[in-house]
mmCIF file as Biopython writes it, N, C-alpha, C and O atoms, coordinates in Angstrom:
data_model
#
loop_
_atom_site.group_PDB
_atom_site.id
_atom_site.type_symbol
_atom_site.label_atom_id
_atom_site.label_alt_id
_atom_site.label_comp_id
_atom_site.label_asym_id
_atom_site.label_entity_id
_atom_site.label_seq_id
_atom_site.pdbx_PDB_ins_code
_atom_site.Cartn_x
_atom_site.Cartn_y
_atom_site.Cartn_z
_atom_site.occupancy
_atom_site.B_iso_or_equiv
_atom_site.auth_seq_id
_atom_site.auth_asym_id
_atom_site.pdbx_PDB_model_num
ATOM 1  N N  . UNK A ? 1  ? -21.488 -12.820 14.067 1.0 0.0 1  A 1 
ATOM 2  C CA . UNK A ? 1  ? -21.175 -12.410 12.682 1.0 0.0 1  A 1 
ATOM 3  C C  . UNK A ? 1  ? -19.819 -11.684 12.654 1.0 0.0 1  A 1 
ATOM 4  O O  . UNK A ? 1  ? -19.187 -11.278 11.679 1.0 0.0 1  A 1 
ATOM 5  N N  . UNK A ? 2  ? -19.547 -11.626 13.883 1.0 0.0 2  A 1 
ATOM 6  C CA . UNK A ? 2  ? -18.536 -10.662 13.724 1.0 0.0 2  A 1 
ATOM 7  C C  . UNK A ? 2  ? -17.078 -11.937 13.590 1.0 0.0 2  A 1 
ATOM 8  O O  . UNK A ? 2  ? -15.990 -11.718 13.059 1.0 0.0 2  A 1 
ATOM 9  N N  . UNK A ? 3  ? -17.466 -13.037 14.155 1.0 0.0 3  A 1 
ATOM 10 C CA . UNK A ? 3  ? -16.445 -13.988 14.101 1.0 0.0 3  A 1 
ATOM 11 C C  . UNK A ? 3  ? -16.140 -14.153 12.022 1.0 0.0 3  A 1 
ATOM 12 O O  . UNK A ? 3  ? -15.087 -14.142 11.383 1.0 0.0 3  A 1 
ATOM 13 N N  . UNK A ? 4  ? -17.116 -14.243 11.714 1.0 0.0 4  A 1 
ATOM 14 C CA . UNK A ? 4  ? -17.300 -14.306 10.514 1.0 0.0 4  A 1 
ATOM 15 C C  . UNK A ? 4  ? -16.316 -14.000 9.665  1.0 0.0 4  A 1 
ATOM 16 O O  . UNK A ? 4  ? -15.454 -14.707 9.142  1.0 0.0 4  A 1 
ATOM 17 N N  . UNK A ? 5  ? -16.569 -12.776 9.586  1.0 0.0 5  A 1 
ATOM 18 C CA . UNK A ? 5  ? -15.949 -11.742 8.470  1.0 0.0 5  A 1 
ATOM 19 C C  . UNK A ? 5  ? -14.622 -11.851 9.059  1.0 0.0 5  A 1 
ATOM 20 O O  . UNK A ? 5  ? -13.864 -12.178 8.146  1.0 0.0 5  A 1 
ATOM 21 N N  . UNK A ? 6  ? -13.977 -11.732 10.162 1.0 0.0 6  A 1 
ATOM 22 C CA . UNK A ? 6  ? -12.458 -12.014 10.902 1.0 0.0 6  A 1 
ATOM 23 C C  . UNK A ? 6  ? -12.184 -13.007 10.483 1.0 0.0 6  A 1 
ATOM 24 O O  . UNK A ? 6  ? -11.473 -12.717 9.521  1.0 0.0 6  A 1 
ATOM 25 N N  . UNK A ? 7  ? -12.275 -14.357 10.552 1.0 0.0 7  A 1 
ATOM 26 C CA . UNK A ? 7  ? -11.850 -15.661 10.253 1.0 0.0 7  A 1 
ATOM 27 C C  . UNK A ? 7  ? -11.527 -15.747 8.950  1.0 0.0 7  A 1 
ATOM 28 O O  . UNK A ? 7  ? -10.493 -16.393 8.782  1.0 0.0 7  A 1 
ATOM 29 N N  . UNK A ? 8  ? -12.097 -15.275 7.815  1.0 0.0 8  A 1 
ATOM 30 C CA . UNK A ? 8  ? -12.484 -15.209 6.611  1.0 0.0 8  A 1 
ATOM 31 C C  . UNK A ? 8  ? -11.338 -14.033 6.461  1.0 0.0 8  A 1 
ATOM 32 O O  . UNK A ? 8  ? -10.698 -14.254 5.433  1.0 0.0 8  A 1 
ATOM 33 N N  . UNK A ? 9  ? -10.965 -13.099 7.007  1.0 0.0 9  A 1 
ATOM 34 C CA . UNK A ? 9  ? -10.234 -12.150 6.597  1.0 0.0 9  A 1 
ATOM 35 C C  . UNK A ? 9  ? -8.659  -12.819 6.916  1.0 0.0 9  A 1 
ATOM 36 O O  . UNK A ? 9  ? -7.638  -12.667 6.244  1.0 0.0 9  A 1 
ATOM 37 N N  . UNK A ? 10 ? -8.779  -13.320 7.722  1.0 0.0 10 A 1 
ATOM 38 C CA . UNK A ? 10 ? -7.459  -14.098 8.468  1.0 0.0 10 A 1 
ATOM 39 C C  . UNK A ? 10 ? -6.831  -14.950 7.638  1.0 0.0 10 A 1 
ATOM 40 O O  . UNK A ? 10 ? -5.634  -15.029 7.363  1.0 0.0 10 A 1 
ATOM 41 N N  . UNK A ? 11 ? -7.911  -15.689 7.201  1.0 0.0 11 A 1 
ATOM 42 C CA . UNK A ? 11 ? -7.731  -16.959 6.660  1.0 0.0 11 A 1 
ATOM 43 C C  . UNK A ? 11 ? -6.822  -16.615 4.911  1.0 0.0 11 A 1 
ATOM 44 O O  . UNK A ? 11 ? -5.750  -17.022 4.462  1.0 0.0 11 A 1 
ATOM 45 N N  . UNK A ? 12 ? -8.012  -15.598 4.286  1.0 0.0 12 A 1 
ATOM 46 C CA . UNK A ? 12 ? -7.398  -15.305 2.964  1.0 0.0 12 A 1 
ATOM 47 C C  . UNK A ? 12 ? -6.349  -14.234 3.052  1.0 0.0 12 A 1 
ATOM 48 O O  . UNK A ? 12 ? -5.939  -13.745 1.999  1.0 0.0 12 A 1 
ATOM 49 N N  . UNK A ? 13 ? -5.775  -13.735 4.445  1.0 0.0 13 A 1 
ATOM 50 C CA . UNK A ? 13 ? -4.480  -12.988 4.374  1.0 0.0 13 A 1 
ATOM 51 C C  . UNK A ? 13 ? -3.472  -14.115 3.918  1.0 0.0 13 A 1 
ATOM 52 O O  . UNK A ? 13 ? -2.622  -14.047 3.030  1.0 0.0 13 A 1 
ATOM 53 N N  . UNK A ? 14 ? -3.873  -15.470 4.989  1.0 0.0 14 A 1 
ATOM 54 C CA . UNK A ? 14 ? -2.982  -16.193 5.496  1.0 0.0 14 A 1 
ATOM 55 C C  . UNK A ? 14 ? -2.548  -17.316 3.642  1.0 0.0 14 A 1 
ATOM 56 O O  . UNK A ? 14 ? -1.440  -17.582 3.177  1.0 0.0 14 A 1 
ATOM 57 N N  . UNK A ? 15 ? -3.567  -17.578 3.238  1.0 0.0 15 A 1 
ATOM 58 C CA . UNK A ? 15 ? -3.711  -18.392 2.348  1.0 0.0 15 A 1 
ATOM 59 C C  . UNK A ? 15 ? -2.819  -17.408 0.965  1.0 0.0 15 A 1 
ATOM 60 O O  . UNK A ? 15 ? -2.077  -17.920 0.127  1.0 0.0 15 A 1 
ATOM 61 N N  . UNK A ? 16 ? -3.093  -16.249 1.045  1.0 0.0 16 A 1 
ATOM 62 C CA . UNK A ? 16 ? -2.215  -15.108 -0.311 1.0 0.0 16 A 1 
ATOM 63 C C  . UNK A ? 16 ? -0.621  -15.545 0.166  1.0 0.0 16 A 1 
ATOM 64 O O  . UNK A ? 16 ? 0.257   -16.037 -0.544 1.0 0.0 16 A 1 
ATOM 65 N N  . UNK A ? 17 ? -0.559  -15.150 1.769  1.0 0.0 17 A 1 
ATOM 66 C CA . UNK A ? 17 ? 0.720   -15.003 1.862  1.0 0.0 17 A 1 
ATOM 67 C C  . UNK A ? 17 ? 1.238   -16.347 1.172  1.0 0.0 17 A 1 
ATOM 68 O O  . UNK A ? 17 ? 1.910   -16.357 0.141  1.0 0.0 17 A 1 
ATOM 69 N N  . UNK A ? 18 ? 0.912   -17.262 1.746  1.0 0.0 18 A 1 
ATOM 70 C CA . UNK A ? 18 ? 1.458   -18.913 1.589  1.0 0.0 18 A 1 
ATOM 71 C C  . UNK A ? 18 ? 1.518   -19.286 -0.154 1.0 0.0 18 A 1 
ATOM 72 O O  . UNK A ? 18 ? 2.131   -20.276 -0.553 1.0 0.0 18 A 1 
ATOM 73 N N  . UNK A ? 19 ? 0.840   -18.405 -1.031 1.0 0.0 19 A 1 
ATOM 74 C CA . UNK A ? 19 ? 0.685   -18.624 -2.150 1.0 0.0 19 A 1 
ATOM 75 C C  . UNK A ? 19 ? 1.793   -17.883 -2.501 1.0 0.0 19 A 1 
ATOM 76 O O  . UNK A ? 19 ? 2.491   -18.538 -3.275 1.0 0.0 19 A 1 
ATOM 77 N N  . UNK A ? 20 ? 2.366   -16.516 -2.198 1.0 0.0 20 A 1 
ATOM 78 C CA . UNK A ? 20 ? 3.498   -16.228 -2.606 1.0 0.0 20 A 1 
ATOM 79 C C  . UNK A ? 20 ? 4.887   -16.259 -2.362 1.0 0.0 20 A 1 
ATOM 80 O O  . UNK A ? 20 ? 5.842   -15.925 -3.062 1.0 0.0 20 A 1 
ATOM 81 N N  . UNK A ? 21 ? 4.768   -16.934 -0.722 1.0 0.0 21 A 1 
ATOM 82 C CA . UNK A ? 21 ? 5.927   -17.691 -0.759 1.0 0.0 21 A 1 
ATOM 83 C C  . UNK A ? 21 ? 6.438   -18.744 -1.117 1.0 0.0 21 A 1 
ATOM 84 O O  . UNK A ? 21 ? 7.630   -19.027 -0.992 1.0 0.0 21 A 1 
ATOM 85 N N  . UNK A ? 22 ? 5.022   -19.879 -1.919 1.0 0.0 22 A 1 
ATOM 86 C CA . UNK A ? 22 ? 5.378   -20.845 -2.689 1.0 0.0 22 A 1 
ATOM 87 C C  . UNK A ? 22 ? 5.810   -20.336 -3.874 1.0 0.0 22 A 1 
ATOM 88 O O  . UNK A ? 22 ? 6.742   -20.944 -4.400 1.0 0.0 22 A 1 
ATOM 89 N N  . UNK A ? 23 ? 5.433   -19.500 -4.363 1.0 0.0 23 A 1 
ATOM 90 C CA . UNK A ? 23 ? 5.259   -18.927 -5.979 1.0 0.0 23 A 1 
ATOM 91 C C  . UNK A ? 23 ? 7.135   -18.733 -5.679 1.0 0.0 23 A 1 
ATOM 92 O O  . UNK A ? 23 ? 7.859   -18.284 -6.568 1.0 0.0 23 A 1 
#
């Protein structure tokens, strides 16, 4: 579970950033 919540935290850092360097 602990993979969980990390991957998921990683993922939607990674996915914001990429959204505002498209923006």
């Amino acid at each position: 579970m602990l993979n969980s919540p990390a991957k998921m935290k990683v993922r939607k850092k990674r996915t914001e950033g990429n959204h505002e360097t498209q923006s």
